[in-house]
N, C-alpha and C positions, 0 to 999 in steps of 0.2 A: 879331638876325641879324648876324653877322660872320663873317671868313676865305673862303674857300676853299668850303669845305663847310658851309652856313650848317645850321639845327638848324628846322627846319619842325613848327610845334604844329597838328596837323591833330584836328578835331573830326568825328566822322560821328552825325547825327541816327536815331536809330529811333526813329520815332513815325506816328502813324497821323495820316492827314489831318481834317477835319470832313467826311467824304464827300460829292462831288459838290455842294459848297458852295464855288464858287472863294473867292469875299470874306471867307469864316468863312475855310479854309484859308489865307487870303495871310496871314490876322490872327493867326492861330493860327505862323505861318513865325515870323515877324518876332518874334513873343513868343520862340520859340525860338533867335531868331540873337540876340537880346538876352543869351538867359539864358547861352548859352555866351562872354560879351563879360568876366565873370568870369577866364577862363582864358586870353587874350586869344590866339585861336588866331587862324591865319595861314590857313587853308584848312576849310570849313565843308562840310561834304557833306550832300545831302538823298536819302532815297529815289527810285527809280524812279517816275514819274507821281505825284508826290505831289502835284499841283495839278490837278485837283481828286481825281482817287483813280482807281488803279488799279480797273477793274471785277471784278475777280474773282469768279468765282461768277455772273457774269451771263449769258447767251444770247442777248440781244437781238431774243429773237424769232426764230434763225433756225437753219433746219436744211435740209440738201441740200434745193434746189428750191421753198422758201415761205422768205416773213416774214411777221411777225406786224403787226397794229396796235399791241399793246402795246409791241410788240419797238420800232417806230420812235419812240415815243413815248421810250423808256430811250433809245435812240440821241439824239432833240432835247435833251434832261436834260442827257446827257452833252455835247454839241456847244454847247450854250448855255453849261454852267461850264467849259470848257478856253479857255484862251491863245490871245491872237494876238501876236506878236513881231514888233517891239516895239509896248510899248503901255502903258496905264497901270497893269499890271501889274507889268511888266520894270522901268520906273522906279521903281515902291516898293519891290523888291528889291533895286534900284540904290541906295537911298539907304539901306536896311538894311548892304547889302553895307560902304557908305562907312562908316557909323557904326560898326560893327562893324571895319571897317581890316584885314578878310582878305577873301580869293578865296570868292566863294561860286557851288557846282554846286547845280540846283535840277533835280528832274525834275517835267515836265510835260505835259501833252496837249495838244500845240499844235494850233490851227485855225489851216487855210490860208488866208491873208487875201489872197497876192498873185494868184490863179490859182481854183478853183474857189468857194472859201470853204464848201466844204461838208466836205474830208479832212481829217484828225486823224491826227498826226503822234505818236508817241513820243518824248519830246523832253528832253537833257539842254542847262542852259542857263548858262555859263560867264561869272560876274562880276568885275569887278578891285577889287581894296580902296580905286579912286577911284568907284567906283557903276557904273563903264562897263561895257555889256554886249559881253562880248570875242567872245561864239560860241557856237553852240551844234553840238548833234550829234543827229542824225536815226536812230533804230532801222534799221538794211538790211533786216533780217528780222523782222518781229513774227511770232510762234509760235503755231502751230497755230489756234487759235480766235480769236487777236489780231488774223488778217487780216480779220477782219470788222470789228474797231474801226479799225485804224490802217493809213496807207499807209506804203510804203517809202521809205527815206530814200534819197538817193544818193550818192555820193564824197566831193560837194561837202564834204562836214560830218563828215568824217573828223579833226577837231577833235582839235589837240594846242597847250594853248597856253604862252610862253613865259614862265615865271616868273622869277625872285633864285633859285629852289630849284630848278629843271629843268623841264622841259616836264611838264606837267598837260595830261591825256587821260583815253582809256576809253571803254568799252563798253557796252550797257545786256544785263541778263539775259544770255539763252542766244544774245545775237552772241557772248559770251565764248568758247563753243562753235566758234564761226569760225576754226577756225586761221590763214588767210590778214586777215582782219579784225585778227585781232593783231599779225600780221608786219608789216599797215600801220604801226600805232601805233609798236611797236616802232622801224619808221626811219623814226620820226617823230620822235625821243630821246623817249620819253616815260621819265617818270623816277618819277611820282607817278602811278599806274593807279585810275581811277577804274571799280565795279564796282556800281553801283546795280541792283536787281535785286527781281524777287520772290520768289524762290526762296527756300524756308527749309526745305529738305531740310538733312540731316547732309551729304548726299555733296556739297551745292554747297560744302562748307567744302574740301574736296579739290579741287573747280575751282580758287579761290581761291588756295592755296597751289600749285598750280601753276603760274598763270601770275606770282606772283611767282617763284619759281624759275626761269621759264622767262624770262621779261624783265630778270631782275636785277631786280626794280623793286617799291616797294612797292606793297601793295595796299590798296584801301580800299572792303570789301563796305558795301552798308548797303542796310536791309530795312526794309519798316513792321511794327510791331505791331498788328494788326488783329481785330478780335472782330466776328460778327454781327449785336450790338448796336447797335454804331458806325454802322450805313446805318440810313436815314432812314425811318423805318414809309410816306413816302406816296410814295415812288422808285417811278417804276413799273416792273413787273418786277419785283418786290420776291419775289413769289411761286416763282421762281427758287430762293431760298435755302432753302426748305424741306428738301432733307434736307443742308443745311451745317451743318458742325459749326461751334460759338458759336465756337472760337478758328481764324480764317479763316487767318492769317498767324503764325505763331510768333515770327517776325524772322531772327535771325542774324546781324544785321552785325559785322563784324571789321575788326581793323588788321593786315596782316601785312609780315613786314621781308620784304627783296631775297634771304634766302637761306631762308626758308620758312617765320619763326619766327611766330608769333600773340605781336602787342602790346598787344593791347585786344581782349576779346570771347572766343568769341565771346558776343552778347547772345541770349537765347531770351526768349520769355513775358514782354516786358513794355515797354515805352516806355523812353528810356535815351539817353544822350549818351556817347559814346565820345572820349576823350582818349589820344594818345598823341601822345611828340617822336618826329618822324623824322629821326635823324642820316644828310645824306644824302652822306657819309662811305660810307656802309656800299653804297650802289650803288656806288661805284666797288671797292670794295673785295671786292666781289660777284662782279665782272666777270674777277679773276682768273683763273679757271678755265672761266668761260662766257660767251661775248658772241653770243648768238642771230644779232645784226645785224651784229658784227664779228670775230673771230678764228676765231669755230665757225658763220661764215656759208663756203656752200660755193658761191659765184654762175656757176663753171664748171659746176655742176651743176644746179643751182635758180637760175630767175629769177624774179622777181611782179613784173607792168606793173598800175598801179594807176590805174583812171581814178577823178579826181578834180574832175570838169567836172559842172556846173551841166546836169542834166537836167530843164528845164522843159517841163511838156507842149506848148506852145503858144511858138515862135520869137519873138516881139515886142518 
């Protein structure tokens, strides 16, 4: 890294967790932040919830007006293999991240350790290339059937953090959907748009290159690859899967540049490390003709008051 406009080697992971096996999962990370140490990349991305695994295809036992027995039983499964931050999980990522000598984003299910100790969090978690855990970011809105596994995040963790290469940020899934959610980031410099997600539709590829377009900024989708096989025969709730199709998750992660091009990707059907340089040259050079947050901001027209305060349920 030199000059002005340094050259940013960013790495995004598609790979499927060891389902609902945080310890397998963490072991399984670090094998992969190893492998990409080859390529000696400077920013390493992980899937949406990939510690311990996105539940997709689950139920939990619950439909308007009941839960099940089994259902809470998939909910303690789940609630036992997710995160509490910091902890001695955070540290072994932490000294991955160091070994390694880049910024490493990890998605995960976080358990609330300071306040209920029972809600689960959606949770992206932002490391520095000296092991130190910088921040993380809190889902606003989990989606449709998500509000049963995970609570809302709030301002506080509207997370953009300051690199050598521009502010590193993002969103998880369909907050991307959020127009004012992105306006945040946006004046927030974010310069590196992080877009971890489960979405492996064709048309999330058109989200993607949008909001690089639209922020000047690169983008960096990334998805697991997931098959029916991969979950566990004694998960309870298991019986949920029954008419899932065997390929749960397709993927799709991509690299896209600040004026809409695809750099790497996209990936479909299969596990896979995605490499691309980000000359980050090219956002300023973007901003010619568009600057959302500045030239083509209209503030005698449009204003957004962003609260960004720490909403604890309980004052103490």
């Amino acid at each position: 890294m030199s000059g002005l406009f340094p050259i940013l080697k960013a790495a995004v992971v598609q790979a499927a967790p060891v389902l609902f096996d945080r310890q397998a999962t963490l072991e399984k990370a670090c094998r992969l932040i190893a492998e990409t140490e080859t390529h000696q990349p400077d920013l390493i991305l992980f899937p949406e919830s990939y510690i311990p695994a996105y539940p997709r295809g689950l139920t939990f036992g619950s439909v308007v007006g009941s839960r099940s027995d089994v259902g809470r039983k998939t909910w303690q499964h789940y609630w036992e293999n997710s995160v509490e931050v910091p902890g001695p999980l955070t540290e072994r990522l932490g000294k991955a991240a160091r070994k390694a000598g880049a910024y490493l984003v990890m998605g995960i299910t976080e358990r609330d350790a300071a306040y209920s100790g029972g809600t689960l969090f959606c949770t992206m978690l932002y490391f520095g290339p000296d092991g130190s855990l910088l921040g993380k970011h809190r889902k606003l809105k989990p989606t449709a059937s998500e509000r049963i596994v995970w609570g809302e995040g709030d301002g506080s963790t509207l997370t953009v953090v300051d690199t050598p290469f521009g502010g590193l940020g993002g969103l998880i899934c369909w907050e991307n959907y959020m127009p004012l959610a992105r306006m945040a980031l946006y004046a927030k410099g974010v310069r590196i748009y992080l877009a971890p997600t489960a979405d492996s539709r064709e048309v999330w590829q058109a989200t993607l290159r949008h909001i690089a377009l639209e922020g000047r900024c690169f983008v960096l989708g990334c998805n697991q690859f997931v098959t029916k096989s991969m979950y566990p025969a004694d998960l309870p709730g298991i019986e949920d899967l029954a008419s899932q199709p065997e390929i749960m998750c397709r993927g799709g992660s991509v690299i896209i540049s600040p004026l809409g091009q695809v750099l790497a990707g996209p990936l479909f059907d299969e596990e896979g490390i995605l490499y691309a340089d980000l000359d980050m040259s090219q956002v300023v050079q973007s901003k010619l003709d568009f600057d959302v947050v500045g030239h083509y901001a209209r503030p005698d027209v449009f204003q957004l008051k962003v609260d960004e305060t720490s909403r604890p349920p309980v004052d103490r």
